[in-house]
Residue, then its C-alpha position, 0 to 999 in steps of 0.5 A: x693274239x686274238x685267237x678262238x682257242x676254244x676252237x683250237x685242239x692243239x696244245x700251244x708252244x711255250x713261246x705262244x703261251x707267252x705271248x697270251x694275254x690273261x683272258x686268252x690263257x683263262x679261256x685255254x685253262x677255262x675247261x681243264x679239270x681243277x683240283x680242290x685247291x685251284x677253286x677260288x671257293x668252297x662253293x665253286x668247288x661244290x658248285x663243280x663237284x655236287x651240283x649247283x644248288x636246286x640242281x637234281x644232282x645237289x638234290x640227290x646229294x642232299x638225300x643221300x646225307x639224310x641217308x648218311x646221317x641216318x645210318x650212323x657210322x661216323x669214322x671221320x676226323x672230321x665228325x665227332x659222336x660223343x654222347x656228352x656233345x649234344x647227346x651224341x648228335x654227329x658234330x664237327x670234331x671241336x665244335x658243337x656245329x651239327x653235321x644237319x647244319x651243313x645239310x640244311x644250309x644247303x638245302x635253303x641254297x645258301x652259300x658255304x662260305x656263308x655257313x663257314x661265317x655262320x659257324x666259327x670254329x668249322x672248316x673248310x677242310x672239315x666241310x670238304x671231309x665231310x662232303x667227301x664221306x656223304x659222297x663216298x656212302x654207299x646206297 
């Protein structure tokens, strides 16, 4: 079909989406808003949502979790304060991983994936809970 579809604002009818070939329908689908779960990873997600990593907006990120590891006020499924884990540093529920992990994980621009490896037992859905509660803290 070769056609620019970038260029193109109409929508296509379903007999010309069929006829697209996989590169034309990526190149149509390429700038429509993804939900959490259409990502094929978490750092493709955070990447999208937060910033890539050493970007001003993953740095006003990364302050704004200081903040919220500061403040003290954990209401999360996602984190536990208890104060025999740790003496009651903020953890990831079930685990003995500390939320500051993650913090500096992403500040030294690793990937999440790679943190999700460096600590078993965390989730993606944890991170992603907790990512979302940083995100949500007011200033």
């Amino acid at each position: 079909m070769n056609r620019s579809l970038a260029s193109t604002e109409a929508k296509p009818t379903v007999v010309e989406f069929l006829d697209m070939t996989d590169s034309e329908i990526r190149e149509l689908l390429k700038n429509v808003p993804k939900t959490f779960r259409e990502f094929s990873s978490l750092d493709e997600h955070m990447n999208a949502r937060y910033g890539q990593p050493g970007s001003e907006i993953r740095k006003r990120f990364l302050g704004k979790a200081q903040v919220f590891l500061a403040n003290g006020i954990f209401e999360s499924s996602a984190i536990t304060v208890d104060p025999e884990i740790l003496g009651g540093t903020p953890v990831f529920s079930g685990t003995r991983v500390t939320i500051q992990n993650l913090i500096d994980h992403l500040k030294t621009e690793e990937l999440v994936e790679s943190f999700l490896e460096d600590f078993d037992g965390v989730t993606k859905l944890q991170v992603m809970r907790v990512v979302r509660r940083i995100i949500l803290f007011p200033d």
